[in-house]
VEXPA-822449 format. One record per residue (C-alpha): residue number from 1; x, z, y. Coordinates in steps of 0.001 Angstrom, whole numbers, m for minus. Layout:
<r><n>NUM</n><c1>X</c1><c3>Z</c3><c2>Y</c2></r>
...
This chain:
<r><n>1</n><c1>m69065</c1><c3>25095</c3><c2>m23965</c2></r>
<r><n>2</n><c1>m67487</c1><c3>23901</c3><c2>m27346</c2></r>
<r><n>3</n><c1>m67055</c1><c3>20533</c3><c2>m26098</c2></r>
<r><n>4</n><c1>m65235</c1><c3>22142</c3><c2>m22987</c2></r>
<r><n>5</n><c1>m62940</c1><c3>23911</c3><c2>m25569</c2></r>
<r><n>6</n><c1>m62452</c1><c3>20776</c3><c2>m27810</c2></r>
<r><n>7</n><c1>m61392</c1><c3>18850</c3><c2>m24599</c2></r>
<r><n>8</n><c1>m59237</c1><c3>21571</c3><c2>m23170</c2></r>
<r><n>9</n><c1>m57476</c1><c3>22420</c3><c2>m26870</c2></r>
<r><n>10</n><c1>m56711</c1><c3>18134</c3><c2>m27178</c2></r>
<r><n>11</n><c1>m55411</c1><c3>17944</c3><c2>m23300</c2></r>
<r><n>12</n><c1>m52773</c1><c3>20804</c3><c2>m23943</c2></r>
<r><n>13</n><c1>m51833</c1><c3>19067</c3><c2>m27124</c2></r>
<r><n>14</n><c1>m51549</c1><c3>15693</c3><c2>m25532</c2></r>
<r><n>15</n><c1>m49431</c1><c3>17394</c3><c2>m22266</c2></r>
<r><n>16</n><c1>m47115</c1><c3>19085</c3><c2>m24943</c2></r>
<r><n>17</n><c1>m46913</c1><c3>15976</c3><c2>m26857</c2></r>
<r><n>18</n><c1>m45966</c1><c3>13869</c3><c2>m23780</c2></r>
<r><n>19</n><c1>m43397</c1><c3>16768</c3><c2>m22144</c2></r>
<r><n>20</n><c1>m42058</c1><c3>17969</c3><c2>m24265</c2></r>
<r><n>21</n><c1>m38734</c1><c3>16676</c3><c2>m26041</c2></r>
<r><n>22</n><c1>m37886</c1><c3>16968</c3><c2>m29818</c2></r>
<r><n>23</n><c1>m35022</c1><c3>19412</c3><c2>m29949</c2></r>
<r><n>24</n><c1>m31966</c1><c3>18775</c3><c2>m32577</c2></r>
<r><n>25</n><c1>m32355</c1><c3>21870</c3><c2>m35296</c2></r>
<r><n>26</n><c1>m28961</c1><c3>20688</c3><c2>m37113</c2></r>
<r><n>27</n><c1>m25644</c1><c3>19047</c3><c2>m35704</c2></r>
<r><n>28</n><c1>m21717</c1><c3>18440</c3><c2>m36009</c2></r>
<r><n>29</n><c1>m19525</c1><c3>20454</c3><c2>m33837</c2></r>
<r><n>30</n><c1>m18116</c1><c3>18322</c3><c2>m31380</c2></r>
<r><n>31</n><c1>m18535</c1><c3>15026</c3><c2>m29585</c2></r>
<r><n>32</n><c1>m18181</c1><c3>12341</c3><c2>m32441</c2></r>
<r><n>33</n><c1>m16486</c1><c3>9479</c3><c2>m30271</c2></r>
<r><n>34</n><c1>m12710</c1><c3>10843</c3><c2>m29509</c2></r>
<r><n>35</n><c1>m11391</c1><c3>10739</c3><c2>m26031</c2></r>
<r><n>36</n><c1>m12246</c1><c3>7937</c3><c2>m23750</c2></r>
<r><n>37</n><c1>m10239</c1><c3>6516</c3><c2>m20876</c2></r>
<r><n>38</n><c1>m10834</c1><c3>8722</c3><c2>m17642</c2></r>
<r><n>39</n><c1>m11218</c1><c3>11999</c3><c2>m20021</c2></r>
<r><n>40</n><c1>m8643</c1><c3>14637</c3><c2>m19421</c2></r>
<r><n>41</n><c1>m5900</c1><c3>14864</c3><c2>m22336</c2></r>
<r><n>42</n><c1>m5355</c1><c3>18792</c3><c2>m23206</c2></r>
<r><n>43</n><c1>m1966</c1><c3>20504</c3><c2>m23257</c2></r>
<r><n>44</n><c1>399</c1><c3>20716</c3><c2>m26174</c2></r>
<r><n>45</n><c1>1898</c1><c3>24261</c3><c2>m27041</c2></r>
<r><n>46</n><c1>4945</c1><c3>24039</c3><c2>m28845</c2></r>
<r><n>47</n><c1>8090</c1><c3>25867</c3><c2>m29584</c2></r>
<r><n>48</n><c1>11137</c1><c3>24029</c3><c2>m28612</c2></r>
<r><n>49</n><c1>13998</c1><c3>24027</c3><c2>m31233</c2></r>
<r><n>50</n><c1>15698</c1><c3>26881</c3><c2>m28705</c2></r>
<r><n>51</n><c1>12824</c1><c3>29147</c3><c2>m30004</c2></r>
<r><n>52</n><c1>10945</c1><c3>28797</c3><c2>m26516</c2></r>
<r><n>53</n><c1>7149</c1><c3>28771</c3><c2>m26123</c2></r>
<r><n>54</n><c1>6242</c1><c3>26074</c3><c2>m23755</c2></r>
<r><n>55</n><c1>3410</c1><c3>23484</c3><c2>m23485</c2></r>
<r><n>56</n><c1>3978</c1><c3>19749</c3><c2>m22918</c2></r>
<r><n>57</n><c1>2570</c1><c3>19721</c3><c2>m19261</c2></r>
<r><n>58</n><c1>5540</c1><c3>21879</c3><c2>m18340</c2></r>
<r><n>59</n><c1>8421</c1><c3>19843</c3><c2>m19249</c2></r>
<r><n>60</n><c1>6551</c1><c3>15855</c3><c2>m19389</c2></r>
<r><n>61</n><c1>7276</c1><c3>13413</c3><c2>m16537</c2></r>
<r><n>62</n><c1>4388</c1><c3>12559</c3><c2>m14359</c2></r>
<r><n>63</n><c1>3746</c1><c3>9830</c3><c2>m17125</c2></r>
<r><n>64</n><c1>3544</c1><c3>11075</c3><c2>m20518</c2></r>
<r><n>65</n><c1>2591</c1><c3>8592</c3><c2>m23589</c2></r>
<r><n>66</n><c1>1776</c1><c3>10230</c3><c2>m26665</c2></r>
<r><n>67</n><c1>1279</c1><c3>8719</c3><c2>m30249</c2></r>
<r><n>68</n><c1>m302</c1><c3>10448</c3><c2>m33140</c2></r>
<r><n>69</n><c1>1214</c1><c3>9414</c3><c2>m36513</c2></r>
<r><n>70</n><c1>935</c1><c3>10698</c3><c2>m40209</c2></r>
<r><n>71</n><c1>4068</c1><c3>11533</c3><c2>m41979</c2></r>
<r><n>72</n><c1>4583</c1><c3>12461</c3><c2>m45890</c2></r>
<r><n>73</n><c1>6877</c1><c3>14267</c3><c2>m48099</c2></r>
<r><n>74</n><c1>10239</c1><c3>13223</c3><c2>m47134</c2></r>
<r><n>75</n><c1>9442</c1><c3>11584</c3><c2>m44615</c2></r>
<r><n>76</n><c1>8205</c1><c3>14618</c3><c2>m42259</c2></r>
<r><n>77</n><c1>10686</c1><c3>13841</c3><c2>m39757</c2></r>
<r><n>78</n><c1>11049</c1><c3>10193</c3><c2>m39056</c2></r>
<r><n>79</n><c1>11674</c1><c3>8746</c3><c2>m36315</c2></r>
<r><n>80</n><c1>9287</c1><c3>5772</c3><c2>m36169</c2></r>
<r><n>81</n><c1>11394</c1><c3>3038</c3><c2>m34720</c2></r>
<r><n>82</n><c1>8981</c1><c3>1482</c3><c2>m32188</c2></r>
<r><n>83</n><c1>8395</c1><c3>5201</c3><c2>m30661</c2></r>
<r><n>84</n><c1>12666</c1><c3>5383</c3><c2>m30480</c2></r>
<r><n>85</n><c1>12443</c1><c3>2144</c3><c2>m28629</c2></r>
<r><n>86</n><c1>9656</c1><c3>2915</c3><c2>m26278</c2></r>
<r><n>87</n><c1>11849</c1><c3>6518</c3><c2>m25195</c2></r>
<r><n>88</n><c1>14871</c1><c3>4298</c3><c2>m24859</c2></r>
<r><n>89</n><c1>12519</c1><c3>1740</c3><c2>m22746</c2></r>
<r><n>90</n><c1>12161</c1><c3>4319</c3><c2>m20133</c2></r>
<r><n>91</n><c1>14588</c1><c3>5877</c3><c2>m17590</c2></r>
<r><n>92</n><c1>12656</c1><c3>8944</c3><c2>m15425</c2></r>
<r><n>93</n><c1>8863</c1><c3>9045</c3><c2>m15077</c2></r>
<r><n>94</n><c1>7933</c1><c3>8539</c3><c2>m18661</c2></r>
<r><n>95</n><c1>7878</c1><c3>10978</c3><c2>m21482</c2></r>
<r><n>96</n><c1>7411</c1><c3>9973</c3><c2>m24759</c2></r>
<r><n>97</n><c1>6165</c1><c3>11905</c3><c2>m27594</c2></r>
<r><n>98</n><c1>5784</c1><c3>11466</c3><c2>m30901</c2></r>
<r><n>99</n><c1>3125</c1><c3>14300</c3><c2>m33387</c2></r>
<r><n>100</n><c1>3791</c1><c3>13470</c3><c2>m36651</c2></r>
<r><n>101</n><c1>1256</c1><c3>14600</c3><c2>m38767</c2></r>
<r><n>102</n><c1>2870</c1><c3>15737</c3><c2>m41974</c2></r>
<r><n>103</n><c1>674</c1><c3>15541</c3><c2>m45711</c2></r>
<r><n>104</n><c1>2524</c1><c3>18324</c3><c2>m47037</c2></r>
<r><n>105</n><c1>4930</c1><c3>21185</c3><c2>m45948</c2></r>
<r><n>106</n><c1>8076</c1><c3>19643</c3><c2>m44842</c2></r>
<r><n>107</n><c1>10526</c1><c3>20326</c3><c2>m47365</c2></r>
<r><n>108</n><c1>13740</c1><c3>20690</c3><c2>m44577</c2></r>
<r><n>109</n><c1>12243</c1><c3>24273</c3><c2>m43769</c2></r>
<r><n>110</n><c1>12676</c1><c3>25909</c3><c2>m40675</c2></r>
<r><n>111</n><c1>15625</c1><c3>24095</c3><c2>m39876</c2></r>
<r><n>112</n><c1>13936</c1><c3>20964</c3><c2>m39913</c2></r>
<r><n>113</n><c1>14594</c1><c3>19708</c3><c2>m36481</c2></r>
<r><n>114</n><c1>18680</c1><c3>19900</c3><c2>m36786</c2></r>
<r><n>115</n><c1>18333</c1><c3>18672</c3><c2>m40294</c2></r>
<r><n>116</n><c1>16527</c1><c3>15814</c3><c2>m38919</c2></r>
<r><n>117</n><c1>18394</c1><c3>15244</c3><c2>m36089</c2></r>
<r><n>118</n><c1>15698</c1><c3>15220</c3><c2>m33936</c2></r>
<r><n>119</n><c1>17650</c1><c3>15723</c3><c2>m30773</c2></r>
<r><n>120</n><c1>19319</c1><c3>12342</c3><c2>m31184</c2></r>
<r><n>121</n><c1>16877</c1><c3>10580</c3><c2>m29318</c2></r>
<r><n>122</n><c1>14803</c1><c3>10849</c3><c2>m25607</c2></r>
<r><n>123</n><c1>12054</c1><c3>10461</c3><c2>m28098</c2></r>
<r><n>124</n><c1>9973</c1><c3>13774</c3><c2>m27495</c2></r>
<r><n>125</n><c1>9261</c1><c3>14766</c3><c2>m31442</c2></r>
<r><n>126</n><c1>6620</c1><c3>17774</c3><c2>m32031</c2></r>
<r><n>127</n><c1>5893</c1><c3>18707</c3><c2>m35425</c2></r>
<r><n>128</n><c1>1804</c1><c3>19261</c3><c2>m35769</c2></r>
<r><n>129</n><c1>1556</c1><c3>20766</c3><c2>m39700</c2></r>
<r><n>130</n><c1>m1313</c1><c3>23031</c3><c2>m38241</c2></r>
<r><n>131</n><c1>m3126</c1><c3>19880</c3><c2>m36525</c2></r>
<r><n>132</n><c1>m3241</c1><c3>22077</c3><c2>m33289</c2></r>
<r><n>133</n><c1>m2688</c1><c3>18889</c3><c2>m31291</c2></r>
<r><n>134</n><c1>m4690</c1><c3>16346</c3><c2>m33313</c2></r>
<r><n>135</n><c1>m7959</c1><c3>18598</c3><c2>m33322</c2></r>
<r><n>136</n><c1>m7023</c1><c3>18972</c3><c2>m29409</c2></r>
<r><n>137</n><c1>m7571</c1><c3>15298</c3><c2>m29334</c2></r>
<r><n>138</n><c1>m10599</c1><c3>15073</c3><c2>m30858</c2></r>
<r><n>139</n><c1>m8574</c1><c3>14366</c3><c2>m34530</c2></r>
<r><n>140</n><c1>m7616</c1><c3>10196</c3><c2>m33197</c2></r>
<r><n>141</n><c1>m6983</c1><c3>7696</c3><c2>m35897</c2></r>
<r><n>142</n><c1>m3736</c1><c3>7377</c3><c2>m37368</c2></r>
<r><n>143</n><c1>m1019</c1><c3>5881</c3><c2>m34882</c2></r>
<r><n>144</n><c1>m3146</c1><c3>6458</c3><c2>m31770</c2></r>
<r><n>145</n><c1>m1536</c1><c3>6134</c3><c2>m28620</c2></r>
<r><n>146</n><c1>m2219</c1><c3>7904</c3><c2>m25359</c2></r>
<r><n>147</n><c1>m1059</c1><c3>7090</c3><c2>m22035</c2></r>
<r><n>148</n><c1>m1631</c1><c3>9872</c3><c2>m19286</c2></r>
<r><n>149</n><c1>m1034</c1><c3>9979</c3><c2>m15684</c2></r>
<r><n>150</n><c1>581</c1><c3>12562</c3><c2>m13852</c2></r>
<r><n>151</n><c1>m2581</c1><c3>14525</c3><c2>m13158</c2></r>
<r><n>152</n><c1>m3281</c1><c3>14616</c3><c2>m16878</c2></r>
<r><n>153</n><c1>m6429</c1><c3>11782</c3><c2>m17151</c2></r>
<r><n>154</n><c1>m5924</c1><c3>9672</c3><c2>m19731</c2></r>
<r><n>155</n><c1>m5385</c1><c3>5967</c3><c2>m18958</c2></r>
<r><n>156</n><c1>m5354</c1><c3>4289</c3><c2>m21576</c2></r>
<r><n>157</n><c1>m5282</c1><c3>4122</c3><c2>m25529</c2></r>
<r><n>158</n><c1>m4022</c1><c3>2079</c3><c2>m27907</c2></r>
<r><n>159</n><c1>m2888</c1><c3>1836</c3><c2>m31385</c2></r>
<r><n>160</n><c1>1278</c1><c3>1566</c3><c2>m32018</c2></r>
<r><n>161</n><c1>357</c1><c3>m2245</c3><c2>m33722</c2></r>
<r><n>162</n><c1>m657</c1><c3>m3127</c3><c2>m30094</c2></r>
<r><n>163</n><c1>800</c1><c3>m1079</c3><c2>m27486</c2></r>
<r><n>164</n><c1>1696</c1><c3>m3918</c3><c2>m25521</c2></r>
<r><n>165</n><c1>m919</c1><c3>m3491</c3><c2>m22872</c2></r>
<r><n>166</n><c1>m510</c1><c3>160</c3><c2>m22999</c2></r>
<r><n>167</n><c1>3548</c1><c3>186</c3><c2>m22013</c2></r>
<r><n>168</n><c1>2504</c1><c3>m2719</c3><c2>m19504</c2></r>
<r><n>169</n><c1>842</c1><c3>m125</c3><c2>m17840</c2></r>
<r><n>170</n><c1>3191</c1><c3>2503</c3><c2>m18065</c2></r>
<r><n>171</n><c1>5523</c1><c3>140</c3><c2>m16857</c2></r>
<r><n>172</n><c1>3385</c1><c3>m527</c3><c2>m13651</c2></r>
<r><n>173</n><c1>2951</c1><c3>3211</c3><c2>m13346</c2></r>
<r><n>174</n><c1>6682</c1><c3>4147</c3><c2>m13412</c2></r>
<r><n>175</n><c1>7162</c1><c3>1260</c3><c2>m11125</c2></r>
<r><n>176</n><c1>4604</c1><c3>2603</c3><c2>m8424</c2></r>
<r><n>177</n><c1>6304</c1><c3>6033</c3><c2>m8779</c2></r>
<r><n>178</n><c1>9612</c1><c3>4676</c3><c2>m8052</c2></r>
<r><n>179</n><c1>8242</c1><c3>2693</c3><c2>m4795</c2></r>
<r><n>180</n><c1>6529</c1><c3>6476</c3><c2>m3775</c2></r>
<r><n>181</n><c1>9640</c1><c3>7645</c3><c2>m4068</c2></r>
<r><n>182</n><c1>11694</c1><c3>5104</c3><c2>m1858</c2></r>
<r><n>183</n><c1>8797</c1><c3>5722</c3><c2>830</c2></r>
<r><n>184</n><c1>9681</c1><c3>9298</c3><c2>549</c2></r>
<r><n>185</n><c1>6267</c1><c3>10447</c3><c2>m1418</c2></r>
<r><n>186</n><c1>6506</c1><c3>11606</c3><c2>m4720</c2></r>
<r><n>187</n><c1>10077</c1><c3>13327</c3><c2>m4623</c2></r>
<r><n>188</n><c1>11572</c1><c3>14185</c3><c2>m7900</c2></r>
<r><n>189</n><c1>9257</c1><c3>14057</c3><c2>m10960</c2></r>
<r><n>190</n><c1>8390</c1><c3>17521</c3><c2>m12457</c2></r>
């Protein structure tokens, strides 16, 4: 009988040795890797210099590119130049936004974006002191570049020191919207 219960007592620890997996006991918050190409890119709330409260899905294109980019002091509202040229690159389809990511409180005050002259461009500029949007992306390295689609999936990412590829493709994208459109799919972008 005490052999029976020796056996028994070493088969149950060998089965729960063998099925049973380890379970993690501490962890990070989060997925550690940032977004990935097919992963959906989250919405932006913002309030527009007008004092509305919108999001950027309401009032993108069907393409949107986004770039992430750190900002200090004085410099809390540049205008990065290559981001200016990429807006100006694009007619309809594309929006182009630029979150600067300031160290410090921007010294301009609430009045920043007329002080700034932020409406001088078709660059889209949002403000992100908070880090609303860069913890909504899974907190990307500094000048990170998203392109989206018009059903929100991210299609690819680059950073601004090679965004060739990247406006390639939004290139190719605007282009197949325009052909939709000829064909009489697609209508007017959103």
């Amino acid at each position: 009988m005490k052999i029976i219960r020796v056996i028994a007592a070493v088969t149950i620890v060998i089965t729960m040795l063998s099925g049973c997996k380890s379970q993690p006991t501490a962890g990070v918050v989060g997925w550690q890797e940032g977004f990935s190409i097919g992963s959906y890119a989250p919405d932006i709330p913002f309030t527009s210099m007008d004092g509305r409260r919108i999001t950027l899905h309401k009032v993108r294109e069907p393409i949107t590119i986004v770039a992430f980019l750190n900002m200090s002091g004085e410099n809390c509202c540049w205008l990065n130049p290559r981001m200016i040229n990429l807006a100006n690159r694009f007619s309809m389809w594309v929006t182009v936004v630029q979150v600067s990511l300031p160290d410090d409180q921007c010294p301009h005050g609430p009045g920043c974006a007329e002080a700034c002259n932020l409406d001088k461009s078709r660059l889209m500029a949002l403000c992100d002191k908070d880090r609303i949007a860069w913890k909504a992306y899974n907190q990307p390295e500094t000048d990170t570049v998203f392109l989206i689609n018009e059903n929100s999936k991210i299609i690819d990412i680059a950073t601004l020191d090679k965004i060739g590829p990247l406006t390639d493709n939004a290139e190719k994208m605007m282009m197949e919207k325009r052909r939709q459109q000829r064909k009489g799919r697609g209508g007017k972008p959103f």
